[in-house]
DRENDO-1510 file (C-alpha; in Angstrom, 1 decimal, always signed):
<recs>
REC; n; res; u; v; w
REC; 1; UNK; -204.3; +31.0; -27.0 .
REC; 2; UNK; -200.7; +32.3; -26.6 .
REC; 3; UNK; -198.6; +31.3; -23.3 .
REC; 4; UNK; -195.4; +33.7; -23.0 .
REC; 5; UNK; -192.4; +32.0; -21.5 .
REC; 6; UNK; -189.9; +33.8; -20.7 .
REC; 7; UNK; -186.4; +31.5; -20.4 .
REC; 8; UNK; -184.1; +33.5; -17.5 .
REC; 9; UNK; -180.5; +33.2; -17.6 .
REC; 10; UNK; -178.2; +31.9; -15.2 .
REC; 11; UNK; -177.2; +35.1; -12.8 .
REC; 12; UNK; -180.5; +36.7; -13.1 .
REC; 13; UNK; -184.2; +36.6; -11.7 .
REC; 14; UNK; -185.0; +33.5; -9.7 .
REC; 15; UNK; -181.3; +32.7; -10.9 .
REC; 16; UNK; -179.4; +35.1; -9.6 .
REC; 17; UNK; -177.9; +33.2; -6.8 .
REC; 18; UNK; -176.1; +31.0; -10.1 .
REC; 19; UNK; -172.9; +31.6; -11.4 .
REC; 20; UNK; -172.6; +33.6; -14.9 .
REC; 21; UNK; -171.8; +31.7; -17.5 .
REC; 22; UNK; -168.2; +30.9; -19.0 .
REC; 23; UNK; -168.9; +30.5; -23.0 .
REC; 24; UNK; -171.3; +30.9; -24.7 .
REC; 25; UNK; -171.7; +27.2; -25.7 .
REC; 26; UNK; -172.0; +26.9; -21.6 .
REC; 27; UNK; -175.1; +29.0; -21.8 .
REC; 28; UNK; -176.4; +27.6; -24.9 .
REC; 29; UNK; -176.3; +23.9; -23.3 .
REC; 30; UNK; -177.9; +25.4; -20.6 .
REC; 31; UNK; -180.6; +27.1; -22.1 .
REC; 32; UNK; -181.3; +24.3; -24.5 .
REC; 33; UNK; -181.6; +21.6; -21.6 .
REC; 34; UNK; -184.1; +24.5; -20.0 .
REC; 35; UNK; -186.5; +23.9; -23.0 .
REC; 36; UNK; -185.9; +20.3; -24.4 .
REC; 37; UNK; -188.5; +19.1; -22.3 .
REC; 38; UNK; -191.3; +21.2; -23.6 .
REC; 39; UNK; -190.3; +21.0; -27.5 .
REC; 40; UNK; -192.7; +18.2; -28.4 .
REC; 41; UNK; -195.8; +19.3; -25.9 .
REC; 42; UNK; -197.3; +21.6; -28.3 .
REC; 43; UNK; -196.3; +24.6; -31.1 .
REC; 44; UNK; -193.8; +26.7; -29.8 .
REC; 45; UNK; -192.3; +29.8; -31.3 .
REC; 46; UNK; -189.2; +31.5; -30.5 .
REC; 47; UNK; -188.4; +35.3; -29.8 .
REC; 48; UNK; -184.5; +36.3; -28.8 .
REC; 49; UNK; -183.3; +40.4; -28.8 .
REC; 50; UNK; -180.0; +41.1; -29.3 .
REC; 51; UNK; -177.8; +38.4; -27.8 .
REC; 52; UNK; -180.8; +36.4; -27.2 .
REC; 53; UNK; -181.8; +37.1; -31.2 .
REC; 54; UNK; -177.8; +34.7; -31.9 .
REC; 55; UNK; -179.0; +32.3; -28.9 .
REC; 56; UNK; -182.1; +31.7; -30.9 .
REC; 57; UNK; -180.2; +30.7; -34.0 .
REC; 58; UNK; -178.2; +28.5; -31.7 .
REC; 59; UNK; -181.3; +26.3; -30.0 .
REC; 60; UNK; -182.8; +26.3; -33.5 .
REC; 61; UNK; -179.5; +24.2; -34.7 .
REC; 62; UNK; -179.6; +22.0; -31.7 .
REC; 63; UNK; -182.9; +21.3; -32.1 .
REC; 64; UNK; -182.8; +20.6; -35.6 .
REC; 65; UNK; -179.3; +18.4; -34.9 .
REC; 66; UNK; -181.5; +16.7; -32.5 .
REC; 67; UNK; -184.7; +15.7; -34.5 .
REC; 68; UNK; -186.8; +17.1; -32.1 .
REC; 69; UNK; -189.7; +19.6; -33.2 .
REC; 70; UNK; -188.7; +22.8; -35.1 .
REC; 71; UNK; -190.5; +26.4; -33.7 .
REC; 72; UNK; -193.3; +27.1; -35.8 .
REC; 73; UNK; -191.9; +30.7; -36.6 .
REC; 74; UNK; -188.9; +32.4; -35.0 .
REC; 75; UNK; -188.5; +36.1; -34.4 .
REC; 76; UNK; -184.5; +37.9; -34.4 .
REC; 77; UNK; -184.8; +41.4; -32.9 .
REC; 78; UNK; -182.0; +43.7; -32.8 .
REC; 79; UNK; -179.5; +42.1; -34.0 .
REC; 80; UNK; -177.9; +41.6; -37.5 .
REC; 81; UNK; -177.4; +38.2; -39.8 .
REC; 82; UNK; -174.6; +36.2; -37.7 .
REC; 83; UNK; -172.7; +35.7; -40.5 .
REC; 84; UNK; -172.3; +39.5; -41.2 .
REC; 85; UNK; -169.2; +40.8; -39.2 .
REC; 86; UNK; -169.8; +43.5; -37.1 .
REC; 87; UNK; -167.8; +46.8; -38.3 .
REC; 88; UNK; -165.8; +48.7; -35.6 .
REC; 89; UNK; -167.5; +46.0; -32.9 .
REC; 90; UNK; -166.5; +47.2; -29.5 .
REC; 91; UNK; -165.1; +45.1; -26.6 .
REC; 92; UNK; -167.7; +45.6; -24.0 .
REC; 93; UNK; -166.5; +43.3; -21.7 .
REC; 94; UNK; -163.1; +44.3; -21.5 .
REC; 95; UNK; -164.0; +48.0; -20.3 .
REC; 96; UNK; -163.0; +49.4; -17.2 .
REC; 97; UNK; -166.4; +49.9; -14.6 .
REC; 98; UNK; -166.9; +53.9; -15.6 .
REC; 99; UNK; -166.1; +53.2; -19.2 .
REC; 100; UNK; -168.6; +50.4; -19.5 .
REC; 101; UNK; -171.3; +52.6; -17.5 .
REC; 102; UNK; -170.7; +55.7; -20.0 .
REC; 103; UNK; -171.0; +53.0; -23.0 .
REC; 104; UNK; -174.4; +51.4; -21.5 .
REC; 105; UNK; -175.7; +54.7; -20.9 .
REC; 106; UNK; -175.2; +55.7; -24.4 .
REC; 107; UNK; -177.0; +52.5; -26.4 .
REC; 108; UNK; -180.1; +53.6; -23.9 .
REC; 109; UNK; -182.7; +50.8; -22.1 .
REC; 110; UNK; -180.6; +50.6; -18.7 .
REC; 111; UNK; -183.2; +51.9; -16.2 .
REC; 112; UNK; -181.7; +54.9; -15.3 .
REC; 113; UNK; -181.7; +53.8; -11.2 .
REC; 114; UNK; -179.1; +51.4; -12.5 .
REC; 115; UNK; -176.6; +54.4; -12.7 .
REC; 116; UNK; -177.8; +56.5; -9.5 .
REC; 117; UNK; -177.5; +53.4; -7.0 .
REC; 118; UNK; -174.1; +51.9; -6.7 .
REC; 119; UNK; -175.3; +49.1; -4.6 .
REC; 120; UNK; -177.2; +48.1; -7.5 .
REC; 121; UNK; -174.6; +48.8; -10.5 .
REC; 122; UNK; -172.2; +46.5; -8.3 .
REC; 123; UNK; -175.1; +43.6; -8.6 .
REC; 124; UNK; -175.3; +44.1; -12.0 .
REC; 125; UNK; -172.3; +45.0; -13.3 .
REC; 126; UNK; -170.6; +41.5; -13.6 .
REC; 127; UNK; -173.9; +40.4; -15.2 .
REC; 128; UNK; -174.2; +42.9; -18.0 .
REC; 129; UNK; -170.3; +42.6; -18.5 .
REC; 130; UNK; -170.9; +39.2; -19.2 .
REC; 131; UNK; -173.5; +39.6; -21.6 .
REC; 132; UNK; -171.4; +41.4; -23.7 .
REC; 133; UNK; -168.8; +38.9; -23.0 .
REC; 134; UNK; -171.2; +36.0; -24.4 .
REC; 135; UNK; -172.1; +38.1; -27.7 .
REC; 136; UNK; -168.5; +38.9; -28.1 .
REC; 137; UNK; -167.8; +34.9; -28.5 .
REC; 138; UNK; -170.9; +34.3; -30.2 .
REC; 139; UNK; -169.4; +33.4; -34.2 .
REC; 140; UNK; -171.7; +31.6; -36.7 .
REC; 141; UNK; -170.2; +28.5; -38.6 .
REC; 142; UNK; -169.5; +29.7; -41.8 .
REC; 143; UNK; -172.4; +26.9; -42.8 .
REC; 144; UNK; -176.1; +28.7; -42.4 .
REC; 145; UNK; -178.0; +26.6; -40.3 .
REC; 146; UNK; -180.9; +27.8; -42.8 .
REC; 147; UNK; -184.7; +27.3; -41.1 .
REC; 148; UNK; -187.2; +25.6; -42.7 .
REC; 149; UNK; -190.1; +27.9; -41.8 .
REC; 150; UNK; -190.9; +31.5; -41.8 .
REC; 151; UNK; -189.4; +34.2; -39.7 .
REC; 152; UNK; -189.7; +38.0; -38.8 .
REC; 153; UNK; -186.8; +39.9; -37.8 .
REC; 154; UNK; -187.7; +43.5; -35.8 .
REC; 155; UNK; -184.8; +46.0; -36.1 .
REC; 156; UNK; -184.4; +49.8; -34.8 .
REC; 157; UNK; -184.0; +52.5; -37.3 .
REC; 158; UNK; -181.1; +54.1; -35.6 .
REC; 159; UNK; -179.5; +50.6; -34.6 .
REC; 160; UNK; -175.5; +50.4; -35.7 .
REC; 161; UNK; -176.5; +47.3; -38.0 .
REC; 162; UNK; -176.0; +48.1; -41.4 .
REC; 163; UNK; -178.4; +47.5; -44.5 .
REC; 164; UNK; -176.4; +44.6; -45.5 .
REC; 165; UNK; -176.4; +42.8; -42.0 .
REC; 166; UNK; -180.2; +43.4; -41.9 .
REC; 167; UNK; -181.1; +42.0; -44.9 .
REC; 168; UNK; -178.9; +39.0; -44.2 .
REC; 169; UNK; -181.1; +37.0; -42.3 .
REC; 170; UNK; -183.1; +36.2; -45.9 .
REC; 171; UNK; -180.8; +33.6; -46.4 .
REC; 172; UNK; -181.7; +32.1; -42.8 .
REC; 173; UNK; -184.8; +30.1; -44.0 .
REC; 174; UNK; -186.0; +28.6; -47.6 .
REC; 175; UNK; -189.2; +30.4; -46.4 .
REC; 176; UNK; -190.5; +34.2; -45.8 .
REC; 177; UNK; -188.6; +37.0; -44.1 .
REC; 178; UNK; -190.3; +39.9; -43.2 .
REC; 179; UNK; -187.7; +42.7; -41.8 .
REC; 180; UNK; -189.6; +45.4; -40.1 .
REC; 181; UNK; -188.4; +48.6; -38.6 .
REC; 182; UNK; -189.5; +50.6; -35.4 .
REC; 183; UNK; -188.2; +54.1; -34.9 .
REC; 184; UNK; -185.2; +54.2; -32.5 .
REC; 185; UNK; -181.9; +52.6; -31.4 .
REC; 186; UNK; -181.1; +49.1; -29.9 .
REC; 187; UNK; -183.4; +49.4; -27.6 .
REC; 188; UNK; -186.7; +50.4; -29.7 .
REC; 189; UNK; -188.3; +47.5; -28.4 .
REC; 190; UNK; -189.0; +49.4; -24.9 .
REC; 191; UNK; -191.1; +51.7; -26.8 .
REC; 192; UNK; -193.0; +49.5; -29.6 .
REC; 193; UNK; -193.9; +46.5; -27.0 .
REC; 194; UNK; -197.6; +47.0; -28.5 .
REC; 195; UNK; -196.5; +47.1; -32.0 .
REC; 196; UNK; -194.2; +44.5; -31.5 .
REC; 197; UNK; -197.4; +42.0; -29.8 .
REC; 198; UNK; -199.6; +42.8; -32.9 .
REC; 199; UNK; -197.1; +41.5; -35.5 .
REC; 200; UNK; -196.2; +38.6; -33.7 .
REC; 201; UNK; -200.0; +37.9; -33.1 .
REC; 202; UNK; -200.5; +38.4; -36.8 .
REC; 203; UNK; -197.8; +36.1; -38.3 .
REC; 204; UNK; -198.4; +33.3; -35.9 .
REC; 205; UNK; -202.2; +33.1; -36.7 .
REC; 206; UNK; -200.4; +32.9; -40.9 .
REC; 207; UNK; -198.6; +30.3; -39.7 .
REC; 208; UNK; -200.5; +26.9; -40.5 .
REC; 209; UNK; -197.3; +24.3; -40.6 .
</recs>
């Protein structure tokens, strides 16, 4: 049996009353205290999209710098190797407010009432600002921190990842990589969730260490 647990950022959900974080090895710490408890209780796997696709590769080095209990397969979505450079990578954060809406708009997956109620956009604005903020200062050490154990990496045909960042993530574990494609941009997970479930589903019941 499979137990989703979804690991909420500070700023957000039952969080949102939290200040945003400021670095990204604040959040990392943060997120990696969130889940240290539960690391030896059982088999765990890890998901992350996007930013949470580099905040993945992050917990797995802490954990493995820790000794504790590696994730018994890891899944990167939407997001290229870390130690790829990003060509012509935009400044998010640093946008002015219509700028950064016009931006959003165009990578697709913000609900569309976030651009029809300002009340909201004002919520959320600082949030999503920072997000971008946190993947701007994400950089890999130059070092792979290379996982010893299989992993699947999801990726949108029309994404701004190149071939070369895509295929990266190979030399991320001495074990499989499977690099599957869904039609669509960054935000093709909205539209394969199904798809998505049944590969995940399928490489955790091949995973037997």
């Amino acid at each position: 049996m499979l137990e989703l647990r979804a690991v909420e950022l500070a700023g957000r959900g039952i969080r949102i009353s939290e200040p945003v974080y400021e670095s990204f090895e604040a959040m990392i710490n943060d997120l990696f205290q969130t889940i240290k408890p539960e690391l030896r209780s059982g088999r765990y796997a890890l998901f992350g999209h996007s930013l949470g696709a580099a905040v993945c590769y992050q917990l797995i080095e802490r954990i493995k710098e820790e000794g504790l209990p590696k994730p018994m397969h890891v899944f990167f979505s939407g997001r290229g190797a870390p130690h790829i450079p990003k060509k012509n990578k935009k400044t998010y954060h640093l946008m002015g407010a219509e700028e950064f809406k016009r931006e959003i708009f165009n990578l697709g997956g913000t609900p569309k009432e976030f651009f029809e109620h300002p009340e909201l956009a004002e919520l959320l604005l600082p949030v999503l600002k920072n997000d971008f903020k946190m993947a701007h200062e994400f950089k890999a050490h130059s070092d792979i921190c290379r996982y010893d154990g299989d992993i699947t990496v999801f990726l949108g045909k029309e994404d701004e990842a190149t071939p070369e960042q895509n295929d990266g993530w190979k030399d991320y574990t001495s074990q499989a990589c499977q690099v599957i494609y869904f039609n669509g941009g960054h935000f093709f997970l909205n539209g394969e969730m199904e798809r998505m479930a049944a590969y995940i589903k399928m490489a955790l019941m091949n995973t037997h260490h």
